[in-house]
VONU-204412 format. One record per residue (C-alpha): residue number from 1; x, y, z; residue in three letters; chain. Coordinates in pm, 1 decimal, decimal comma, always signed. Each point is the difference from the previous one (the first is absolute). Layout:
REM VONU-204412
NUM  X  Y  Z  ALA  A
...
This chain:
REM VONU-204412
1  +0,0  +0,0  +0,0  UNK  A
2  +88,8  +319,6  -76,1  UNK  A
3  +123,2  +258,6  +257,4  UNK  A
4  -306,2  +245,2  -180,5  UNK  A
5  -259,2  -237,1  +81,4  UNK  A
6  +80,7  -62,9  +388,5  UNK  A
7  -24,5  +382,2  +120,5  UNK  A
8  -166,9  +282,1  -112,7  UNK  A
9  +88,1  +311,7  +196,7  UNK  A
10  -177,8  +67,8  +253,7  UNK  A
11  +89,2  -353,7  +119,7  UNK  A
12  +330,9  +75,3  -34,2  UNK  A
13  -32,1  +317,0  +222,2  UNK  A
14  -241,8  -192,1  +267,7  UNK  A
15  +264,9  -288,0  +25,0  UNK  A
16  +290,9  +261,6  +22,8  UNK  A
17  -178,7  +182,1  +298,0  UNK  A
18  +45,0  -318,8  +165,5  UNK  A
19  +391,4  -64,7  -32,3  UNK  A
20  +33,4  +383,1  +130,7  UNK  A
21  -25,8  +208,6  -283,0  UNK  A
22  +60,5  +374,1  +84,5  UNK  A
23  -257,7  +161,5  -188,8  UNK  A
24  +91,6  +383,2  +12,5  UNK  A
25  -189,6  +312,5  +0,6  UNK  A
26  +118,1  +214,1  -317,1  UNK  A
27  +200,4  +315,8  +184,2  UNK  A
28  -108,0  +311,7  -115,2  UNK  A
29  +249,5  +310,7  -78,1  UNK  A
30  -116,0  +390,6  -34,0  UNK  A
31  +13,4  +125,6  -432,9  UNK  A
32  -154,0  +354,6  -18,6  UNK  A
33  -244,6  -54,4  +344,8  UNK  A
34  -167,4  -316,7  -148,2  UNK  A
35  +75,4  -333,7  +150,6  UNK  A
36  +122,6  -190,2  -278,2  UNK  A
37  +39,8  -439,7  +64,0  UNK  A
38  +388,4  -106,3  -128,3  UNK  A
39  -67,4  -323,9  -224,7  UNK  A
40  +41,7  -327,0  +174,5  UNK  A
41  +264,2  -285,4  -75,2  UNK  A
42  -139,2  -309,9  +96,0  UNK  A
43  +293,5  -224,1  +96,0  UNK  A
44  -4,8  -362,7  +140,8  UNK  A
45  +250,9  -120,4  +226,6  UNK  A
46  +102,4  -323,4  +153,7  UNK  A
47  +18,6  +29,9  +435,7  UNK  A
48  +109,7  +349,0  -55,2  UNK  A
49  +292,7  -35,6  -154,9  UNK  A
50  +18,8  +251,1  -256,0  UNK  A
51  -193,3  +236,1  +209,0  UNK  A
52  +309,4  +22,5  +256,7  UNK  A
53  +223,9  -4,5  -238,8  UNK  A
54  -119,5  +364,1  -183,3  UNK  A
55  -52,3  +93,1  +396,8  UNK  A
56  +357,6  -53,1  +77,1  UNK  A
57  +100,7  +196,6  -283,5  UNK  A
58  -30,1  +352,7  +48,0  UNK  A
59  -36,6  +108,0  -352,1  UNK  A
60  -370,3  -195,0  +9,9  UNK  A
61  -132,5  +279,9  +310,3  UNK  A
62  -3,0  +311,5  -184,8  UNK  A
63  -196,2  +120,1  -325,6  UNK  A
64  -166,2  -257,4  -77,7  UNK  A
65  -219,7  +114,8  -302,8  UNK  A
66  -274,1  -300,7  +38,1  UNK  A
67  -118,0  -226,5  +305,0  UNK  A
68  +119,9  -334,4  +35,1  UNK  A
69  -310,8  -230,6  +111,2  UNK  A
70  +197,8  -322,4  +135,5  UNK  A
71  -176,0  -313,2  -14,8  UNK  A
72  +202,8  -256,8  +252,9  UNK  A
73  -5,5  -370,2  -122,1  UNK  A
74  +121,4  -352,1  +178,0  UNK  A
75  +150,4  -96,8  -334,1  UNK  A
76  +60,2  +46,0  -375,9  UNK  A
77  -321,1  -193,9  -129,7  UNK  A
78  -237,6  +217,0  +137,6  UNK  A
79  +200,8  +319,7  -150,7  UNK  A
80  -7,2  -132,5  -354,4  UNK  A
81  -378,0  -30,1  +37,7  UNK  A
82  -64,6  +352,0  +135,3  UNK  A
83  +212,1  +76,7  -291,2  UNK  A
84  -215,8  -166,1  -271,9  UNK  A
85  -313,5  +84,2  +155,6  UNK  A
86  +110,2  +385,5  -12,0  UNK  A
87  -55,4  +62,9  +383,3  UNK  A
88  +361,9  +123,8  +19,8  UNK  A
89  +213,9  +154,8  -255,5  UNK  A
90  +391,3  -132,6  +114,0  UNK  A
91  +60,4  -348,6  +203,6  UNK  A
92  +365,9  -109,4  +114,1  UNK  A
93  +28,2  -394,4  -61,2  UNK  A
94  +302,7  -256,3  -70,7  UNK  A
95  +63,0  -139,4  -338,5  UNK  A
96  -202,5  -332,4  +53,6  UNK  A
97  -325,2  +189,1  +125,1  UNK  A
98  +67,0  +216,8  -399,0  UNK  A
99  +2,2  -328,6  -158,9  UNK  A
100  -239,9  -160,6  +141,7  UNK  A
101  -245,6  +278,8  -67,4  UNK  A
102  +96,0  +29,4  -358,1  UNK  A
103  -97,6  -392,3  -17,8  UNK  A
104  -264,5  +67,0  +143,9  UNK  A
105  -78,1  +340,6  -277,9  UNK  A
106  -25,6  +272,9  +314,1  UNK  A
107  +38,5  +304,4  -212,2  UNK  A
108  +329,1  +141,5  +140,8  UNK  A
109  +351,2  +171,4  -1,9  UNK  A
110  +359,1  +41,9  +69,9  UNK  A
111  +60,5  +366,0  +48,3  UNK  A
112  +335,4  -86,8  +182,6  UNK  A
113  +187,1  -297,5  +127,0  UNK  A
114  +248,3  -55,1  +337,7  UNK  A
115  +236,4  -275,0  +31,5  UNK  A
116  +66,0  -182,0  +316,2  UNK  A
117  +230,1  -262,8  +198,2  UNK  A
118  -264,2  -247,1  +7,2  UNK  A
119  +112,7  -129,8  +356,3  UNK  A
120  -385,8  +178,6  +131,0  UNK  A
121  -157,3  -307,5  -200,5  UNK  A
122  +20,2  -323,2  +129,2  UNK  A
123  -107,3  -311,3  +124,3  UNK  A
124  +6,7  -49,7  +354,9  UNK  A
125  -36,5  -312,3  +184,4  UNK  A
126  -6,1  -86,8  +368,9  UNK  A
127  +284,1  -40,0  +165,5  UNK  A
128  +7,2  -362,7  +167,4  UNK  A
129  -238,8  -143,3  -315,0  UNK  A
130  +77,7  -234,4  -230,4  UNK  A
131  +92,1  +199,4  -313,1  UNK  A
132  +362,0  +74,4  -35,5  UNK  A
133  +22,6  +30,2  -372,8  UNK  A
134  -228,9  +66,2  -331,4  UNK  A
135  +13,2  -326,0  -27,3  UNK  A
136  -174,0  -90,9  +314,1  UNK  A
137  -281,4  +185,2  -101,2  UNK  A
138  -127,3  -269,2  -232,4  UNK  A
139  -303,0  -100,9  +104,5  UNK  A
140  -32,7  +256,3  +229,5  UNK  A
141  -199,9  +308,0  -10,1  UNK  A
142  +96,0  +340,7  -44,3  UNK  A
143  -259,5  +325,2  +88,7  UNK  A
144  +28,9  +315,8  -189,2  UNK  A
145  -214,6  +309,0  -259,0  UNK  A
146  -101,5  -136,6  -305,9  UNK  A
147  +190,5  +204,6  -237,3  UNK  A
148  +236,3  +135,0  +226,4  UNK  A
149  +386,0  -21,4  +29,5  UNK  A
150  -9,6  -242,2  +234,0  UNK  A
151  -181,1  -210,4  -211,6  UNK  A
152  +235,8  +95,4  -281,6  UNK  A
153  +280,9  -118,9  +202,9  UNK  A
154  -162,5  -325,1  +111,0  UNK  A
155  -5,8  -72,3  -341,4  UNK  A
156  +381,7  +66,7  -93,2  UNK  A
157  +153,6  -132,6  +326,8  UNK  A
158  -226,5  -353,3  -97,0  UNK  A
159  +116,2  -10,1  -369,0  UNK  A
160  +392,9  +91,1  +148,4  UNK  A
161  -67,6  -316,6  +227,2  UNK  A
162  -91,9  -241,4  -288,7  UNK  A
163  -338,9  -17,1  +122,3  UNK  A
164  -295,2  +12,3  -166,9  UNK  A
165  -282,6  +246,8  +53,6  UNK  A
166  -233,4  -241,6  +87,7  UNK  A
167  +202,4  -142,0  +285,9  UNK  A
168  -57,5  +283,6  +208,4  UNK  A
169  -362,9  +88,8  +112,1  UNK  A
170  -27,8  +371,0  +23,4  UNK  A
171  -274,7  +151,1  +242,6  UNK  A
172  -112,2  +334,6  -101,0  UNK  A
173  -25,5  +231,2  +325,0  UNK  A
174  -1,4  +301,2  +105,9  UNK  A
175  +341,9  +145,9  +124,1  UNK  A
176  -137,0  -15,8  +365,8  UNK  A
177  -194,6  -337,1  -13,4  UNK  A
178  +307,3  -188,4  -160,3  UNK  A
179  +226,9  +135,8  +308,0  UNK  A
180  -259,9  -163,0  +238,4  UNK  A
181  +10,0  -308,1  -165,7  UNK  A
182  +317,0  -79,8  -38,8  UNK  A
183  +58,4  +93,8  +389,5  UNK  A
184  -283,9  -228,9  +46,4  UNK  A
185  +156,2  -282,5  -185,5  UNK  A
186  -252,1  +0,1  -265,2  UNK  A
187  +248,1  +94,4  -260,3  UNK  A
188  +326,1  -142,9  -126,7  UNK  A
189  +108,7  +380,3  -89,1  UNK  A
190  -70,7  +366,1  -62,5  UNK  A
191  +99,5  +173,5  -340,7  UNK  A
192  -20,7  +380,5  +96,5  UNK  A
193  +201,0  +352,9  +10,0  UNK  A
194  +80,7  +282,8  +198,7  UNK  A
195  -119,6  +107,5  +276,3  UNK  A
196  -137,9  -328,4  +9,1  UNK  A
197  +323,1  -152,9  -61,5  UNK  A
198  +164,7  +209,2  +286,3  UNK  A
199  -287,0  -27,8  +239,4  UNK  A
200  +37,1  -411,2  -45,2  UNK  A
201  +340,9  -2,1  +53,2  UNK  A
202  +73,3  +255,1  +286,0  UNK  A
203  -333,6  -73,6  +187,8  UNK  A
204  -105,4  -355,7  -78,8  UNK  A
205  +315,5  -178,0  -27,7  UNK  A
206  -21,5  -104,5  -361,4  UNK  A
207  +275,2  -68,7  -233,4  UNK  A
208  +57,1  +91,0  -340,2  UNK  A
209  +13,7  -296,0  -239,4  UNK  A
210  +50,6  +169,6  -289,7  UNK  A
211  -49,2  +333,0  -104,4  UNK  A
212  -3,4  +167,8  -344,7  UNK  A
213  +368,1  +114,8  -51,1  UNK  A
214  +68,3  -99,1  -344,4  UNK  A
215  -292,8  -198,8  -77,5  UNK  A
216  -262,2  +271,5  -50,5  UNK  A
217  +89,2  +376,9  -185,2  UNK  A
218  -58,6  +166,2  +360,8  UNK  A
219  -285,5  +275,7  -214,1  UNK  A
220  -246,3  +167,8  +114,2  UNK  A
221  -206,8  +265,3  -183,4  UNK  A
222  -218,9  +301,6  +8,9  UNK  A
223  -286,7  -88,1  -166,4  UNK  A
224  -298,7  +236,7  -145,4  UNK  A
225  -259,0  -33,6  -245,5  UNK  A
226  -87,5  +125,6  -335,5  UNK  A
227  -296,8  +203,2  +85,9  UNK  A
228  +208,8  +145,8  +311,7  UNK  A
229  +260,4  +85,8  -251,9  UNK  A
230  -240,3  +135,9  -237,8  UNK  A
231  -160,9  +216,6  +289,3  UNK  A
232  +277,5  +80,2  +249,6  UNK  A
233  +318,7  -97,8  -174,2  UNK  A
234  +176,0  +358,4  +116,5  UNK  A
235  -84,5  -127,9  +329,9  UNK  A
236  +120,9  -377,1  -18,4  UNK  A
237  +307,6  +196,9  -114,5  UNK  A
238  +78,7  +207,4  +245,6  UNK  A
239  -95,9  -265,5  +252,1  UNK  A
240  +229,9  -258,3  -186,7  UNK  A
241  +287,4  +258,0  +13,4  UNK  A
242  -45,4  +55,3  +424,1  UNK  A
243  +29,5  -370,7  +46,1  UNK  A
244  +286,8  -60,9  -239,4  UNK  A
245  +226,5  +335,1  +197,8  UNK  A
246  -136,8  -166,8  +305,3  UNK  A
247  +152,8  -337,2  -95,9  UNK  A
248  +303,4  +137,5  -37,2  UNK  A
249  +23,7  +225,3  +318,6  UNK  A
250  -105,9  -261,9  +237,4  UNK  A
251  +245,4  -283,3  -164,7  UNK  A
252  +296,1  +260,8  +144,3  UNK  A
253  -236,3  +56,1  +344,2  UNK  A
254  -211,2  -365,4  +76,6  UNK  A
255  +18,4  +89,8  +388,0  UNK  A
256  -202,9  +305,6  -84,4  UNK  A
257  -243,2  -209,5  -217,8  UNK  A
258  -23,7  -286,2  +271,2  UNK  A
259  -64,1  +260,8  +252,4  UNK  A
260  -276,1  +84,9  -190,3  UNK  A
261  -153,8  -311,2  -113,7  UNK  A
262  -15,1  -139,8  +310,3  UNK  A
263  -160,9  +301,8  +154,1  UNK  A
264  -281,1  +6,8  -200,5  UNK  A
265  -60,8  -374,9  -83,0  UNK  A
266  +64,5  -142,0  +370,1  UNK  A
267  +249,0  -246,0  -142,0  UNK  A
268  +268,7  -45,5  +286,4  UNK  A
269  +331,6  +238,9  -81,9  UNK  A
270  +205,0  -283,9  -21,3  UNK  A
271  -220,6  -146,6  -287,0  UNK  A
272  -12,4  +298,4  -174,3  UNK  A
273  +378,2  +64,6  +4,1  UNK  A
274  +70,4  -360,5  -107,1  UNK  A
275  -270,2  +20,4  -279,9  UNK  A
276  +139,0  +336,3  -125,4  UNK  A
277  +389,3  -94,7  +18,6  UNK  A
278  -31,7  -307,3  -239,0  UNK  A
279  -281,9  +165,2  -239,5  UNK  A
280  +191,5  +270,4  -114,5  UNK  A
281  -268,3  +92,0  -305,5  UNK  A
282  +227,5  +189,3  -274,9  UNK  A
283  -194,3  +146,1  -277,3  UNK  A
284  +77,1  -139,7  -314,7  UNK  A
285  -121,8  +78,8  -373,4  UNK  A
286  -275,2  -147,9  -207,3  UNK  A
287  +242,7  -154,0  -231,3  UNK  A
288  -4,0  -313,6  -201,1  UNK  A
289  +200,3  -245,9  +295,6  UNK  A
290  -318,4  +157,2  +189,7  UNK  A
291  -241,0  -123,9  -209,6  UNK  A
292  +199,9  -354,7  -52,4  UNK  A
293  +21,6  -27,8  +344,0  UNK  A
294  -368,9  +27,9  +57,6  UNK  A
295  -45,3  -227,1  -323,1  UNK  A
296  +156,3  -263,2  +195,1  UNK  A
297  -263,8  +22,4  +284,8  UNK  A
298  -261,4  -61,0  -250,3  UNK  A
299  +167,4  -260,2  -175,7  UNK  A
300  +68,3  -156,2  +381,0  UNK  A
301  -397,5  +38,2  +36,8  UNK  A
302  -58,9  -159,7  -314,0  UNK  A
303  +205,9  -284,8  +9,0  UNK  A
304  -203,0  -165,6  +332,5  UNK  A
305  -351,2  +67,2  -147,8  UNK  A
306  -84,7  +301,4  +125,8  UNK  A
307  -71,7  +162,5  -324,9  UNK  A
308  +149,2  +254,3  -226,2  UNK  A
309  +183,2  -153,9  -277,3  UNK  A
310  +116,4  +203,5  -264,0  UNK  A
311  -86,8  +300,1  +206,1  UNK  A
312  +254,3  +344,1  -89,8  UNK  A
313  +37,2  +196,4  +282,0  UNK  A
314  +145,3  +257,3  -223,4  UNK  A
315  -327,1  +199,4  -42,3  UNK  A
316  -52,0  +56,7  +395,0  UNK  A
317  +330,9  +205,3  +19,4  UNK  A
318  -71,1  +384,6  +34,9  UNK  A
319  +325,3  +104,1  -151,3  UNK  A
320  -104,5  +327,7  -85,8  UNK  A
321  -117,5  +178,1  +318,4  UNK  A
């Protein structure tokens, strides 16, 4: 099923209230004694992550010429599909969350692209269980997103064991109710990423057994729409352009941006700090390895019956903005 036929809207918008979304009064500014309402950005965020990050910038606090209405999500699926069904007009999401919507024809696109460590993704096991290796997992069962990176990387670290797809049963779980089962012993293992990944380690006593480092490209993406672009493209912009100097500033200050994240999301400082130091999003061009790179997450998808064969990515590349 498509993503267009699961969510119209105002679903989208109900469903967001209920993962946190800060839905924001437009500010008003004085123009010749008449109260005139600044256009609104409506951007869509995964546990507040970007939203700290363009707080612990200080370029991001003055002069903005537009409001930014953030929408807070748990994870990337949910983003593509406020995306598609036009309730927001940006989303942040990894690489495996983009190809999995384009499989699934959300109408959506890369306005910018950040490259990453991939040590945040990874799957964690208990400590004193039975699963040592990949290998081990056969048999087994492994919770994570549909779609998401971790499932991406389930899929490569299986293949890099010699294992078949089908040898590992997959459980598709929220990032919260997979964490609960696998402390419960109801799981074999937990494909996730950061904070998650921190949080699991640092607070639950699970251990990484194997993480993305060379087996995924490490992308993630600002995504937006064609009818955003169409409407607001000065604004997706200017908004891209804040997050992209923001990037940069915080990869020379991540204290500053830890500080930050943690104080408005709750996540313990420790978490954020650890989650921030090995991230280390760099900005990186729209440029062909891009677009192979994100190929290859298709063709990953593709290859284990999950659809989009002979899909081109090339046409959901903004390389123009």
């Amino acid at each position: 099923m498509a993503f267009g036929e699961q969510w119209s809207r105002r679903g989208i918008l109900r469903a967001g209230l209920g993962l946190g979304v800060g839905l924001a009064v437009p500010l008003l500014t004085a123009c010749d004694d008449k109260a005139k309402v600044l256009p609104i950005l409506k951007v869509g965020d995964q546990r507040g992550g970007l939203q700290a990050l363009l707080s612990a910038y200080p370029d991001d606090k003055p002069g903005l010429p537009y409001q930014v209405e953030w929408a807070q999500f748990p994870n990337a699926a949910p983003v593509i599909e406020a995306l598609n069904a036009q309730a927001i007009d940006v989303g942040a999401v990894g690489d495996a969350p983009f190809g999995f919507g384009l499989v699934g024809k959300a109408q959506i696109k890369a306005v910018a692209a950040y490259r990453s460590s991939g040590q945040g993704t990874a799957v964690l096991v208990k400590g004193d269980g039975p699963v040592k290796a990949v290998a081990d997992l056969s048999g087994r069962t492994v919770a994570t997103s549909k779609g998401s990176i971790g499932h991406f990387l389930v899929l490569r670290a299986v293949a890099e064991a010699g294992l078949s797809a089908d040898k590992v049963t997959i459980a598709f779980l929220s990032p919260n109710d997979a964490k609960a089962a696998l402390l419960a012993g109801s799981i074999d293992a937990w494909a996730t990423w950061d904070p998650y990944t921190a949080l699991g380690q640092l607070h639950d006593g699970l251990k990484v057994l194997v993480d993305a480092q060379g087996r995924m490209p490490g992308l993630s993406y600002l995504l937006s729409t064609p009818a955003a672009l169409s409407a607001r493209r000065d604004l997706v912009r200017d908004f891209v352009g804040r997050v992209n100097r923001a990037r940069d500033f915080t990869r020379e200050q991540p204290d500053r941006y830890a500080a930050v994240f943690a104080e408005q999301t709750g996540v313990p400082a420790e978490v954020a700090a650890l989650m921030i130091r090995r991230t280390n999003f760099q900005p990186v061009p729209l440029d062909d390895g891009i677009i192979a790179d994100q190929q290859s997450v298709v063709d990953q998808f593709a290859k284990v019956g999950l659809g989009g064969d002979g899909l081109d990515v090339r046409t959901a590349f903004e390389r123009s903005l």
